[in-house]
C-alpha positions in Angstrom: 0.0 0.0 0.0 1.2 3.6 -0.7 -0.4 6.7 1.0 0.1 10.0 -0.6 -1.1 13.5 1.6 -2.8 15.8 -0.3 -0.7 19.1 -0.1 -2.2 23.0 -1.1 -0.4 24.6 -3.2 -0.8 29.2 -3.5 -0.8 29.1 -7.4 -2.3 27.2 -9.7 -3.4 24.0 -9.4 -3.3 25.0 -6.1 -2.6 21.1 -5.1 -0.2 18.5 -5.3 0.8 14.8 -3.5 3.8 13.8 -1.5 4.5 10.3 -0.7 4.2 9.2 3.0 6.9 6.7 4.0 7.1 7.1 7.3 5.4 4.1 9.8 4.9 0.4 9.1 1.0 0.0 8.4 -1.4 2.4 7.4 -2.8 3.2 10.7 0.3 4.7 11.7 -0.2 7.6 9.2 -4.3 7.7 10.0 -4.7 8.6 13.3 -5.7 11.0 15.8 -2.4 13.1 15.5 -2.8 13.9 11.7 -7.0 14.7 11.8 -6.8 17.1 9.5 -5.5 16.1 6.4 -6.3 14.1 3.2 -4.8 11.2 2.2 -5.0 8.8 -1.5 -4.3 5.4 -0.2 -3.0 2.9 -3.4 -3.7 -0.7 -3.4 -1.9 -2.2 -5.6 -3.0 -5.6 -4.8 -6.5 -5.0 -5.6 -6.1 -2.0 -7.9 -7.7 0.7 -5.8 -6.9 4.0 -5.3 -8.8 5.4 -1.9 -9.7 8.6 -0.8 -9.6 9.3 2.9 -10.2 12.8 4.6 -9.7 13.1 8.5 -12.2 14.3 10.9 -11.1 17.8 10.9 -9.6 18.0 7.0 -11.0 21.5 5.6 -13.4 21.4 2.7 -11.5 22.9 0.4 -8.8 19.8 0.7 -11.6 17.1 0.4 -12.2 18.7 -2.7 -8.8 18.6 -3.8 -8.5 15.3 -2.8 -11.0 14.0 -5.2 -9.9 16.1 -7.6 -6.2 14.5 -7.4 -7.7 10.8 -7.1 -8.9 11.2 -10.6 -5.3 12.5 -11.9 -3.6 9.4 -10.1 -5.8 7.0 -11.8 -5.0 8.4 -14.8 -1.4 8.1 -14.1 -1.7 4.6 -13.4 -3.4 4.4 -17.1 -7.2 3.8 -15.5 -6.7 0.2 -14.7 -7.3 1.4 -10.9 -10.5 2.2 -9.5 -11.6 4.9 -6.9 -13.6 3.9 -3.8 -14.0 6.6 -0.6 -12.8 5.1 2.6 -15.1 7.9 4.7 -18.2 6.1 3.2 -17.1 2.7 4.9 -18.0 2.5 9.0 -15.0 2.2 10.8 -16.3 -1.2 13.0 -16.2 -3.0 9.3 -13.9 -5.4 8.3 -12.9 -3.7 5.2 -12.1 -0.3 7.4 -10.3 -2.5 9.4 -8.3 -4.7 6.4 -6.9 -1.0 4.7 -5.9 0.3 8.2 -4.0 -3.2 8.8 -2.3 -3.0 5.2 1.4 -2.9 5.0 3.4 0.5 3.2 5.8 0.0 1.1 6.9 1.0 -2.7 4.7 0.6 -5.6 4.4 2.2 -9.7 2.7 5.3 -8.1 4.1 8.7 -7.7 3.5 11.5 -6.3 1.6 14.0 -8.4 3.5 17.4 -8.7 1.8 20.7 -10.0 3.2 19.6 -13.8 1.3 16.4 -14.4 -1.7 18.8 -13.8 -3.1 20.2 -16.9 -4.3 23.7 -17.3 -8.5 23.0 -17.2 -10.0 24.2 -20.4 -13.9 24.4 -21.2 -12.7 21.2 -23.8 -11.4 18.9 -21.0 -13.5 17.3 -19.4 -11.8 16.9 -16.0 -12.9 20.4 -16.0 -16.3 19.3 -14.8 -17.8 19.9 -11.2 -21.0 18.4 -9.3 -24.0 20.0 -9.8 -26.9 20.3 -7.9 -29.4 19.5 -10.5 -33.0 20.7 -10.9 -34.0 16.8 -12.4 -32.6 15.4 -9.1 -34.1 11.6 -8.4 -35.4 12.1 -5.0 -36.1 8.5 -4.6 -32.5 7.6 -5.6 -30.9 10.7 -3.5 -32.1 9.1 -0.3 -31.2 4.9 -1.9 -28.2 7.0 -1.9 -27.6 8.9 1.2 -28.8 5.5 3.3 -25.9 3.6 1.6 -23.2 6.1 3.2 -22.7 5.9 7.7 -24.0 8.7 9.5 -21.3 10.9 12.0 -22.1 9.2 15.0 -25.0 9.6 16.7 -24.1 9.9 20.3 -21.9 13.2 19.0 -23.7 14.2 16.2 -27.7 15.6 15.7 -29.1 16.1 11.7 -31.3 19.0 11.5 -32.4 19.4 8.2 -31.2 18.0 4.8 -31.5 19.6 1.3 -31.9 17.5 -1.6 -32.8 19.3 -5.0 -35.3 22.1 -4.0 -36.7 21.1 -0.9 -35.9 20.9 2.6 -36.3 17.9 5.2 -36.0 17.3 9.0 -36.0 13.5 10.6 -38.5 12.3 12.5 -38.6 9.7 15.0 -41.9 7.7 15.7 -42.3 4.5 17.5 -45.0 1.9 16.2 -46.6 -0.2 19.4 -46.0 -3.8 18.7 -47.3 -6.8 20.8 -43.8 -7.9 22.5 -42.2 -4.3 22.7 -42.2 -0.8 21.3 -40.2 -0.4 18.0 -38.8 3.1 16.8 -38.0 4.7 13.5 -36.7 7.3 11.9 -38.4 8.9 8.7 -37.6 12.2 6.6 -39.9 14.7 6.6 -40.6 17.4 3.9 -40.5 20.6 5.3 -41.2 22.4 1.8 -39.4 23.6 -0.4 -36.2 26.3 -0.3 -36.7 29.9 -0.4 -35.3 31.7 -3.6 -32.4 34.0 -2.5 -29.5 33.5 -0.3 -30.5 31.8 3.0 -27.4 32.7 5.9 -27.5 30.2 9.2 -26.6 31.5 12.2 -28.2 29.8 15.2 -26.3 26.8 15.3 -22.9 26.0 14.8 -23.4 23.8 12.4 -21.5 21.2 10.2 -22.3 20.3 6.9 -22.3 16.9 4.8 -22.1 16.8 0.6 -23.5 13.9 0.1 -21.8 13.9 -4.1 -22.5 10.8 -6.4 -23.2 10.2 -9.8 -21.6 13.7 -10.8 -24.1 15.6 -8.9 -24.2 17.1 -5.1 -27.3 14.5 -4.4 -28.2 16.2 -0.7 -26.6 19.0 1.6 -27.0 17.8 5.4 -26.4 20.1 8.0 -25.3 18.2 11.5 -24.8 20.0 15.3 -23.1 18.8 18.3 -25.6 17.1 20.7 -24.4 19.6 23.4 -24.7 22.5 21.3 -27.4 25.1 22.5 -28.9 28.3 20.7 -26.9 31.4 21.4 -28.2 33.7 24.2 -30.1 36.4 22.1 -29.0 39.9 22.6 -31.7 42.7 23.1 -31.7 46.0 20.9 -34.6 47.3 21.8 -35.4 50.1 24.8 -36.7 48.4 27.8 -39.2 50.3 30.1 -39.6 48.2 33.7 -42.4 48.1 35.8 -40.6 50.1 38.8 -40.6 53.2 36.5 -43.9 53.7 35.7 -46.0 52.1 38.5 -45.2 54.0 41.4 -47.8 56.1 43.3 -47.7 60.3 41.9 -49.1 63.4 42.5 -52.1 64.6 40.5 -51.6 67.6 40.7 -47.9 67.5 39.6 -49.8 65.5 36.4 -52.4 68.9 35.8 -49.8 71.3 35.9 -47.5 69.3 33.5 -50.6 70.0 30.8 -50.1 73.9 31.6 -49.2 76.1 28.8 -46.2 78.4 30.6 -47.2 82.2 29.5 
């Protein structure tokens, strides 16, 4: 197995991979210490090429990371597929075969900013995902249900876009004979207003859910300890102590007087 870190680059392509060489299996290069990084991970036994993006990898280098995943395949003259190691749960034996996998030297290299061609309205590689208005809903969630949720006991979904309409989950619990049975359904809330819609309650965390070429669903995530922020008053407050003490009357008629 070879394991190449997906690097930022300031100019363009504004990416590139060095080779990892350091440790003796892969788990000594995904772990705890490096949970902000991507990583292409080559099996050469098997002909896959996986992506892997830590915990706390920005964004920006997940998409960079798919982006170079497709480059190295080419390099490798396509006869290696590309599979995403975040979509397989972490208790599963095929988490747990990749993390076990001996490193060591392979026909890969590393891709510097050179093998990267400039992107042209003619290449194709110049394409992006798309949120499309023909979105299969039906498909988006066969989809979405294929891929692990962030833990549960950390992690609580509060709404989830797919194509123009936004949905919240639901739990309900069916009464059975022998015991009580939960589960959780997706409810439409309606559909997205037109314009640019800005969160700022929660501190949330967002999920791409991207196959097929297309951004199939946006799910937005909070901590299970997060709580709203305290809201903070702009608005003149008048308490009760000011205007329900006892006055004079006659202070009251001669405020009405027109002074001469």
């Amino acid at each position: 197995m070879q394991i190449f870190e997906v690097v930022e680059l300031k100019e363009y392509p504004y990416f590139k991979t060095i080779e990892i060489s350091e440790g003796t299996i892969v788990k000594d290069v995904i772990n705890e210490d490096n949970d902000k990084k991507a990583y292409l991970l080559v099996d050469h036994d098997k002909k896959k090429i996986w992506t892997y993006y830590c915990p706390k990898c920005p964004f920006k280098m997940q998409i960079y990371g798919g982006i170079l995943a497709g480059w190295l395949r080419v390099k490798l003259k396509l006869f290696y597929r590309i599979f995403f190691l975040n979509e397989v749960p972490q208790d599963s034996e095929i988490f747990h075969e990749v993390m076990e996998k001996l490193l060591g030297g392979g026909r890969a290299r590393a891709l510097e900013k050179e093998d990267i061609p400039k992107q042209t309205l003619d290449n194709p590689e110049a394409t992006v995902p798309s949120i499309h208005e023909f979105l299969n809903i039906n498909r988006a969630f066969e989809l979405i249900n294929e891929i692990p949720p962030p833990p549960p006991e950390v992690y609580s979904k509060k709404f989830m876009m797919i194509g123009g309409n936004i949905y919240r989950e639901e739990e309900s619990t069916e009464a059975f004979i022998q015991e009580n049975k939960s589960e959780i359904k997706s409810i439409k809330m309606g559909r997205l207003n037109n314009g640019f819609t800005f969160f700022k309650d929660y501190n949330y965390s967002t999920r791409l859910i991207v196959k097929e070429k297309k951004v199939q669903a946006i799910e937005l995530f909070t901590l299970k300890d997060d709580t709203l922020p305290t809201l903070e008053l702009r608005i003149p407050i008048i308490y009760e102590e000011k205007f329900s003490k006892v006055g004079s009357m006659d202070d009251l008629i001669d405020s009405f007087q027109i002074s001469d």
